[in-house]
N, CA, C and O atoms as a GROMACS GRO file, in nm:
protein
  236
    1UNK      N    1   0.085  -0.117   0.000
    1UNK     CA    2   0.000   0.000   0.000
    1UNK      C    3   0.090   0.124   0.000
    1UNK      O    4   0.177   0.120   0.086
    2UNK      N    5   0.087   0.240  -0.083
    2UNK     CA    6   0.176   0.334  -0.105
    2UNK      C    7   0.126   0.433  -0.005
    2UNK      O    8   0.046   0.405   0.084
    3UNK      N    9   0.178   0.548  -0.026
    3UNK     CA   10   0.113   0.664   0.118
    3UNK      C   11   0.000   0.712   0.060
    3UNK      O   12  -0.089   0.694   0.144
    4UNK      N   13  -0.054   0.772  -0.051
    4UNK     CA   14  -0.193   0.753  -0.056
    4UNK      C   15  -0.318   0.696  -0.019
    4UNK      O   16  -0.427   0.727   0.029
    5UNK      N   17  -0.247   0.590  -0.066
    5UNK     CA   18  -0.338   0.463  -0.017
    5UNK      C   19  -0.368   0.443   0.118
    5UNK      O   20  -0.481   0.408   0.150
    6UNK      N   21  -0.275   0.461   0.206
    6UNK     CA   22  -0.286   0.422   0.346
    6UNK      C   23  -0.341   0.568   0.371
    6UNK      O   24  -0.429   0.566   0.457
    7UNK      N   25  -0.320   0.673   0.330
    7UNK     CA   26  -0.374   0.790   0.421
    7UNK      C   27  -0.535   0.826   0.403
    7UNK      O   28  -0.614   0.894   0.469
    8UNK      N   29  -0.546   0.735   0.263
    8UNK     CA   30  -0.711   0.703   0.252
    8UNK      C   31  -0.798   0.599   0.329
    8UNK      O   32  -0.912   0.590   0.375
    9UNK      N   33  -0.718   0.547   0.320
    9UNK     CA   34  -0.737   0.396   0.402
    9UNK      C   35  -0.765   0.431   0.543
    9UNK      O   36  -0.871   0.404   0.599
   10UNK      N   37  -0.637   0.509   0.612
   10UNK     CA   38  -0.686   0.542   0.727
   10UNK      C   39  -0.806   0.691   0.738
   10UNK      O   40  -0.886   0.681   0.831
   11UNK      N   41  -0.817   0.795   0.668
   11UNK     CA   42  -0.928   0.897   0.646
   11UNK      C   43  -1.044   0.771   0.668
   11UNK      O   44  -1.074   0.760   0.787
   12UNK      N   45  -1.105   0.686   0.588
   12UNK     CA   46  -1.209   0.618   0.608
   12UNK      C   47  -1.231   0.602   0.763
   12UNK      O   48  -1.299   0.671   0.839
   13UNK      N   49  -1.153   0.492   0.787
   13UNK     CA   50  -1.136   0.479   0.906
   13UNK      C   51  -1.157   0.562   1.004
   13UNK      O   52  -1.208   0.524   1.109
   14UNK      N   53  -1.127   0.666   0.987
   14UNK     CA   54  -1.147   0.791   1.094
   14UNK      C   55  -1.302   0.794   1.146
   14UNK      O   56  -1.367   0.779   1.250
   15UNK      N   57  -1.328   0.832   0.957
   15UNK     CA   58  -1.521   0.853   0.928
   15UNK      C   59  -1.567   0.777   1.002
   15UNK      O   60  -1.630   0.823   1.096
   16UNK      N   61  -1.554   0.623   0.988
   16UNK     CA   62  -1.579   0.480   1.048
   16UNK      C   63  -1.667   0.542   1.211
   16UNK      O   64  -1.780   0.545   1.260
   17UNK      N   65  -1.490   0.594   1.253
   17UNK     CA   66  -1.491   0.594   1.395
   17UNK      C   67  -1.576   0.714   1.467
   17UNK      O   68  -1.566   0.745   1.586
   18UNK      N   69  -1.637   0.758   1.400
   18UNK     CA   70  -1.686   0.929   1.409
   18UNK      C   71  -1.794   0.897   1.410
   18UNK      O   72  -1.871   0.919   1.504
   19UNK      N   73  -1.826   0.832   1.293
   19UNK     CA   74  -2.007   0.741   1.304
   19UNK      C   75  -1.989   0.676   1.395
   19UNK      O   76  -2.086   0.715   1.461
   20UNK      N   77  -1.935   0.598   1.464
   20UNK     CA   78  -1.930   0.515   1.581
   20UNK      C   79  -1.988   0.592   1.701
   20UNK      O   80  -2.097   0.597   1.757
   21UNK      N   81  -1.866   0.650   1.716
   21UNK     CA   82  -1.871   0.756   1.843
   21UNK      C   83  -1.999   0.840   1.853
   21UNK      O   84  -2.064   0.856   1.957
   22UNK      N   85  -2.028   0.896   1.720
   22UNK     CA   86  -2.195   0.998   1.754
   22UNK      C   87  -2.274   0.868   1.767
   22UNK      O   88  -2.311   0.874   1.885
   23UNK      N   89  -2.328   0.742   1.712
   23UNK     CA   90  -2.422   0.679   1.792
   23UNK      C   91  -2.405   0.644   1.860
   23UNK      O   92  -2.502   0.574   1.888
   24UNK      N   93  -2.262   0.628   1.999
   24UNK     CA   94  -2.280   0.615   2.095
   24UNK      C   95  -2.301   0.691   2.188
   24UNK      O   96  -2.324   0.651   2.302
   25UNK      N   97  -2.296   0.836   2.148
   25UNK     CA   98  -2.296   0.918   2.202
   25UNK      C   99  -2.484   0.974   2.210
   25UNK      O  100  -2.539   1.029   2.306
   26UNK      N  101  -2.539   0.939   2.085
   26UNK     CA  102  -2.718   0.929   2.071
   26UNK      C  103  -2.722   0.810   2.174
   26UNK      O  104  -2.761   0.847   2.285
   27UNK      N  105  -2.692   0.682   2.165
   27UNK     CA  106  -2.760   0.611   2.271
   27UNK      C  107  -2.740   0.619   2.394
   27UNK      O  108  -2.827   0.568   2.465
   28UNK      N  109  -2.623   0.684   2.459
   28UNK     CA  110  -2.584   0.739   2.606
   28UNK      C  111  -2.705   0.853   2.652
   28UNK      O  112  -2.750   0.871   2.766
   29UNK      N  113  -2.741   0.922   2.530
   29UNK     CA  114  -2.796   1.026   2.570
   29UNK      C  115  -3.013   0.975   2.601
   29UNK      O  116  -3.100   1.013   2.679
   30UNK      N  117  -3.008   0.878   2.490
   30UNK     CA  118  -3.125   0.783   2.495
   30UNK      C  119  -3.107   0.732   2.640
   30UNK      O  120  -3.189   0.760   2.728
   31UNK      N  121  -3.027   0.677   2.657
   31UNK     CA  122  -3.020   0.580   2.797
   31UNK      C  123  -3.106   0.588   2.925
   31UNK      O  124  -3.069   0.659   3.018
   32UNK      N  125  -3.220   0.516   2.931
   32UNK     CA  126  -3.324   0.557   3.056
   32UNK      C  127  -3.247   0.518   3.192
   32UNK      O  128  -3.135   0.467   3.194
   33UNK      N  129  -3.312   0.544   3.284
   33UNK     CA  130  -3.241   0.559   3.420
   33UNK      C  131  -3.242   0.442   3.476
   33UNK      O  132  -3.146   0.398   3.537
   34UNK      N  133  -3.382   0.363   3.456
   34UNK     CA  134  -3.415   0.255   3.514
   34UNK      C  135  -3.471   0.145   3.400
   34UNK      O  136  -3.507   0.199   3.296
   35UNK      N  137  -3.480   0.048   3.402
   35UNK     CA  138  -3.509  -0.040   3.308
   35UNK      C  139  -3.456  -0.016   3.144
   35UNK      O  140  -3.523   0.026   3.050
   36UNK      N  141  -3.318  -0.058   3.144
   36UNK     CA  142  -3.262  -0.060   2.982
   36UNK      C  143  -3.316  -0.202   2.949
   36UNK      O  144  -3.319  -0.307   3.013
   37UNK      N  145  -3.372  -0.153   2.777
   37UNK     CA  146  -3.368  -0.304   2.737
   37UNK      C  147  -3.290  -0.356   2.659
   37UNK      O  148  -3.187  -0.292   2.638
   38UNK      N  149  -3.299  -0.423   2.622
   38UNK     CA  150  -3.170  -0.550   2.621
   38UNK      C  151  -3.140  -0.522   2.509
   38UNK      O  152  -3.025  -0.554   2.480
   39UNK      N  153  -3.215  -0.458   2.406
   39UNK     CA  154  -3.172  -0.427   2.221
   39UNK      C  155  -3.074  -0.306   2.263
   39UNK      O  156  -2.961  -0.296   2.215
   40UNK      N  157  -3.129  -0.208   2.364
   40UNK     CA  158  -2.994  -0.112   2.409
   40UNK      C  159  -2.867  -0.147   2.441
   40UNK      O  160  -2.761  -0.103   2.395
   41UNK      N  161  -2.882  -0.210   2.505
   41UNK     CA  162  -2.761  -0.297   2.572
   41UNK      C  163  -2.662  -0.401   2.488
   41UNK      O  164  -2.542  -0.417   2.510
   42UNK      N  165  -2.735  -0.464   2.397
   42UNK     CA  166  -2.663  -0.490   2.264
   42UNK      C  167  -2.627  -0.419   2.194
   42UNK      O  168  -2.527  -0.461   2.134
   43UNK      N  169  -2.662  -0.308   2.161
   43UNK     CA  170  -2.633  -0.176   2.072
   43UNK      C  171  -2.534  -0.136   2.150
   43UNK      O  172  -2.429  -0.121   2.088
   44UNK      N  173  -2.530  -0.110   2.269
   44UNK     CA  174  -2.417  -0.057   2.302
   44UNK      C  175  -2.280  -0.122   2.309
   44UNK      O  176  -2.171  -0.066   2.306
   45UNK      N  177  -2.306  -0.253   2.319
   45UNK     CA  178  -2.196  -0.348   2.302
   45UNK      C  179  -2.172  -0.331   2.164
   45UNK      O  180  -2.064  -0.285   2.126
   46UNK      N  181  -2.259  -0.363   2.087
   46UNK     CA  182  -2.210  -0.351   1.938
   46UNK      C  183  -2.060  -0.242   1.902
   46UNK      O  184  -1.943  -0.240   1.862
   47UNK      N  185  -2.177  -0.157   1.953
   47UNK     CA  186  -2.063  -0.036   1.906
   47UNK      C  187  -1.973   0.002   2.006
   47UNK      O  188  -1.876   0.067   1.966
   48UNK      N  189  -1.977  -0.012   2.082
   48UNK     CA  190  -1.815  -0.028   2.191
   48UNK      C  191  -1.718  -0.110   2.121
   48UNK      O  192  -1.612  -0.073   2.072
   49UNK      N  193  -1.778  -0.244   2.124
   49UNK     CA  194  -1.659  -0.308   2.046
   49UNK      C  195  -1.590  -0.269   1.863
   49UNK      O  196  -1.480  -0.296   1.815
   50UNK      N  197  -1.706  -0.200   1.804
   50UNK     CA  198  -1.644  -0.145   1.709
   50UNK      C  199  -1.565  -0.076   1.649
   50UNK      O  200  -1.487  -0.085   1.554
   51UNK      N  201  -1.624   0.049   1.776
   51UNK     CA  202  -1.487   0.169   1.872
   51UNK      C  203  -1.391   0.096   1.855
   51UNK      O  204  -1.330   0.113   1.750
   52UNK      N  205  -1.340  -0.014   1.952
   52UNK     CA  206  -1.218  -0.045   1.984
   52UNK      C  207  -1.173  -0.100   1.880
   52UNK      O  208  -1.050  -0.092   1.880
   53UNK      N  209  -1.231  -0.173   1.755
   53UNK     CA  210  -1.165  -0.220   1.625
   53UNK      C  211  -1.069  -0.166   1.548
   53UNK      O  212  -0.964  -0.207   1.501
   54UNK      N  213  -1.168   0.002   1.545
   54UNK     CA  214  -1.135   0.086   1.458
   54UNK      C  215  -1.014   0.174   1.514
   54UNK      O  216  -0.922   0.242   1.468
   55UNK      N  217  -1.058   0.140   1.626
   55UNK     CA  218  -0.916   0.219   1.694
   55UNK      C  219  -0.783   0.125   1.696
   55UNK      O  220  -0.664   0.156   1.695
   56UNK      N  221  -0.830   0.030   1.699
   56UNK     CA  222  -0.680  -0.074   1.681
   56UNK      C  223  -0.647  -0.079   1.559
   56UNK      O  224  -0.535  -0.125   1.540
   57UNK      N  225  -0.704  -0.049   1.472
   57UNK     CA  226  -0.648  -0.048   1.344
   57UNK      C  227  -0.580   0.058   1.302
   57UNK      O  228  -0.494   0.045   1.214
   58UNK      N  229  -0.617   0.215   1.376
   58UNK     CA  230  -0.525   0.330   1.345
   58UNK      C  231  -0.408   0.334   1.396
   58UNK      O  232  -0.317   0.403   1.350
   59UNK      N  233  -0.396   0.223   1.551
   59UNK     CA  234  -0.268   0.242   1.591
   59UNK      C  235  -0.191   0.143   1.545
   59UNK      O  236  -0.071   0.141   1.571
   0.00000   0.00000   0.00000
């Protein structure tokens, strides 16, 4: 992969992580006080662990 390539490669990636971060940042803000349900709670796992994908891949 030449430096183009990788500096596109990683730009995506960024985007990736930016969409990540604002819906976790919408479902934190969704988040009821008492009784989460369980599609939340998967969603939030979802994208936690995606976070951390995308972030292991920039470093």
């Amino acid at each position: 992969m030449d430096d183009d390539q990788q500096h596109d490669y990683e730009q995506e990636l960024l985007l990736q992580l930016n969409v990540v971060e604002a819906k976790l940042t919408d479902l934190k803000a969704r988040w009821p006080a008492h009784s989460v349900q369980g599609k939340m709670v998967a969603e939030l796992e979802d994208l936690e662990e995606e976070r951390d994908r995308l972030r292991g891949l920039l470093h």
